[in-house]
C-alpha positions in Angstrom: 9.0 -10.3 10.3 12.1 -11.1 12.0 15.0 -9.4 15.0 18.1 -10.3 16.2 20.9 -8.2 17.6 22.1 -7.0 14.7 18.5 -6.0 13.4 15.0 -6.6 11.6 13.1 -6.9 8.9 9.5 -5.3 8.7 6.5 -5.1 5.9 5.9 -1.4 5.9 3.8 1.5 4.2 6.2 4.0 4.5 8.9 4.4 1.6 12.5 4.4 2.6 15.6 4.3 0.6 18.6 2.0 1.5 21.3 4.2 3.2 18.4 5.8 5.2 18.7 6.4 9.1 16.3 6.3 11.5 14.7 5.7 14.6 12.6 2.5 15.5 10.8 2.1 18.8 10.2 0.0 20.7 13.3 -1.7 20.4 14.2 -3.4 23.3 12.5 -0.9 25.4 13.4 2.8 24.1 14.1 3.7 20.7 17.0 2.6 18.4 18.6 4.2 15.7 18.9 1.9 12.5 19.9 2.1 9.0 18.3 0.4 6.0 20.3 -2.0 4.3 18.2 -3.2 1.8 14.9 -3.4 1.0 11.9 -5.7 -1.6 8.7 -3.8 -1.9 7.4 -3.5 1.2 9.8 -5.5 3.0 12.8 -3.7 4.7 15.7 -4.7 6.2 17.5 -2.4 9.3 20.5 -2.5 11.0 20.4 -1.3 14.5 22.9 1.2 15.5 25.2 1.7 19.0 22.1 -0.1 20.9 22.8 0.1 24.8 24.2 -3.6 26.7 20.6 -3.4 28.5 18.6 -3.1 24.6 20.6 -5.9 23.5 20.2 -8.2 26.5 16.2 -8.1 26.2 16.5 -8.2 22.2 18.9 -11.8 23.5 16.0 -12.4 26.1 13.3 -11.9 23.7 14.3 -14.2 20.3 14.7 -17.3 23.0 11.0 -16.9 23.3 10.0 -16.1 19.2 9.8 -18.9 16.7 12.5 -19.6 14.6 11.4 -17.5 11.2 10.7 -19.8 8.4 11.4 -17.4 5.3 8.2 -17.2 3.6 7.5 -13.7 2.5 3.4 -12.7 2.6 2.0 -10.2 0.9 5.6 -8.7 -0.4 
């Protein structure tokens, strides 16, 4: 749904609880270990964790290019 920096939000299958760690990929090129912070339904929230200077510089490069996210929820 949406990334920054600091994280992202995803619709998901998969159940996770908030307080959960885990690996995402591909996160600005390798694989990032994130927490879930909180979660509606299907939609999670993750914090990224201890991401390298060169996985937050292409997460920087990459947003310039995305839309600016809206808010609207689908399918949640």
């Amino acid at each position: 749904m949406e990334i920054s920096e600091r994280g992202l939000s995803a619709l998901i299958g998969t159940d996770f609880r908030v307080g959960d760690k885990l690996e995402l990929e591909p996160i600005g090129g390798g694989k990032a270990e994130a927490i879930v912070r909180r979660s509606a339904g299907r939609l999670y929230a993750f914090e990224f964790l201890n991401l390298s200077p060169e996985q937050l510089q292409m997460i920087r490069d990459r947003c310039k290019t995305l839309p600016l996210y809206n808010g609207k929820i689908i399918g949640v």
